[in-house]
C-alpha atoms as one frame of an Amber mdcrd trajectory, in Angstrom:
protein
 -27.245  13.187  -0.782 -28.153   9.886  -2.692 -25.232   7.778  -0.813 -23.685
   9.053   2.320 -21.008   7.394   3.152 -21.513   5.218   6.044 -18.291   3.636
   7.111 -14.170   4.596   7.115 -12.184   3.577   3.277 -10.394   0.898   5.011
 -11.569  -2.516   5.011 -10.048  -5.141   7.313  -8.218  -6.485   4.024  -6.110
  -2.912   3.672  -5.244  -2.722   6.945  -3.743  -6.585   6.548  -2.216  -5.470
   3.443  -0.877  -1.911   5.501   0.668  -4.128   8.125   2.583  -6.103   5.855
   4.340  -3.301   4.250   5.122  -1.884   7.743   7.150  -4.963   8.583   8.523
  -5.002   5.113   9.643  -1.271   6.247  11.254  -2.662   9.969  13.105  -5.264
   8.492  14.662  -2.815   5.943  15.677  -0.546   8.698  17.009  -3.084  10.922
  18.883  -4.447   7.897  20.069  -0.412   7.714  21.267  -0.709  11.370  24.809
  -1.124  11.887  28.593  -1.486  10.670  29.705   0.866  13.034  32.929   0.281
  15.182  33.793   0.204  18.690  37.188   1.844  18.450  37.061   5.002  16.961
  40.756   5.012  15.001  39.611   0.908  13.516  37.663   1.777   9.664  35.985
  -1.428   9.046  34.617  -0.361   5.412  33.312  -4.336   4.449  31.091  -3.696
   7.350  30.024  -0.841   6.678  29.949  -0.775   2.564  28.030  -4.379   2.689
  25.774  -5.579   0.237  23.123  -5.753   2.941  23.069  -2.574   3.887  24.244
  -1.096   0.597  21.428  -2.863  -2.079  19.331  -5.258  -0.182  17.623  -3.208
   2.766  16.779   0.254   0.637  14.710  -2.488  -1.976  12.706  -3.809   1.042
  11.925  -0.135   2.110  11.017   1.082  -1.267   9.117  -2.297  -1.841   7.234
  -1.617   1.906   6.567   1.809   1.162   5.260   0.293  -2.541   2.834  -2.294
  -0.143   1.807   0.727   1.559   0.692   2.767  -1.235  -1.096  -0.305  -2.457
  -3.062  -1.103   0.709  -4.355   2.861   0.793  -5.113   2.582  -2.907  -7.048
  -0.521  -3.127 -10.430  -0.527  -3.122 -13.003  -3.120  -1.418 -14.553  -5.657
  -3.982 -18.040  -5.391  -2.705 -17.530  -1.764  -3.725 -15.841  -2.233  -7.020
 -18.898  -4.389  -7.904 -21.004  -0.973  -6.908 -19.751   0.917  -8.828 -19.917
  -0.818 -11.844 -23.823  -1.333 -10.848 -24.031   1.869 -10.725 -22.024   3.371
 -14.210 -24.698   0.531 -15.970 -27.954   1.857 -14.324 -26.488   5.443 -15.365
 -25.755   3.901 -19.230 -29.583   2.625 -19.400 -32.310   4.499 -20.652 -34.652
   4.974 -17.904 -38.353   3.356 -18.215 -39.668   6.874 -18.225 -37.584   7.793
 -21.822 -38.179   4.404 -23.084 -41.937   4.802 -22.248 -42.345   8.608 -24.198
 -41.390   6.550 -27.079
């Protein structure tokens, strides 16, 4: 093995980024909550049919769960920049070609 892995995919950045689409998430739900009614023969359909509930909370769960997808995906910089080390080292010639030449 050339490059065992030494350390977990997450850096403290994705985990920031993670936690931010979690609360994203909450406040959608808690936005969700609601528009019930105390006494069961009272229909109260404004409260329950609102705009909140109805557009506005699904958007910031879809947009948390978008976070979330985004904070697993991203990769580190410092390992971006390895990579790219690498795929150039792997373009070059090596000495030994460019020596039998």
């Amino acid at each position: 093995m050339k490059n065992p892995i030494k350390h977990f995919g997450f850096q403290p950045e994705n985990y920031k980024i993670l936690f931010i689409g979690l609360a994203i998430n909450v406040v959608g739900f808690l936005l969700m909550i609601g528009g019930g009614s105390d006494d069961p023969n009272k229909f109260d359909g404004e409260a329950l049919f609102s705009t909140v509930r109805i557009t506005i909370a699904p958007i910031l769960i879809l947009a948390g769960y978008g976070v979330i997808l985004f904070s697993i995906m991203k990769k580190p910089k410092h390992q971006e920049s390895q990579e790219k080390d690498l795929i150039q080292k792997e373009k070059e010639p090596s000495s030994a070609v460019k020596q039998k030449k």
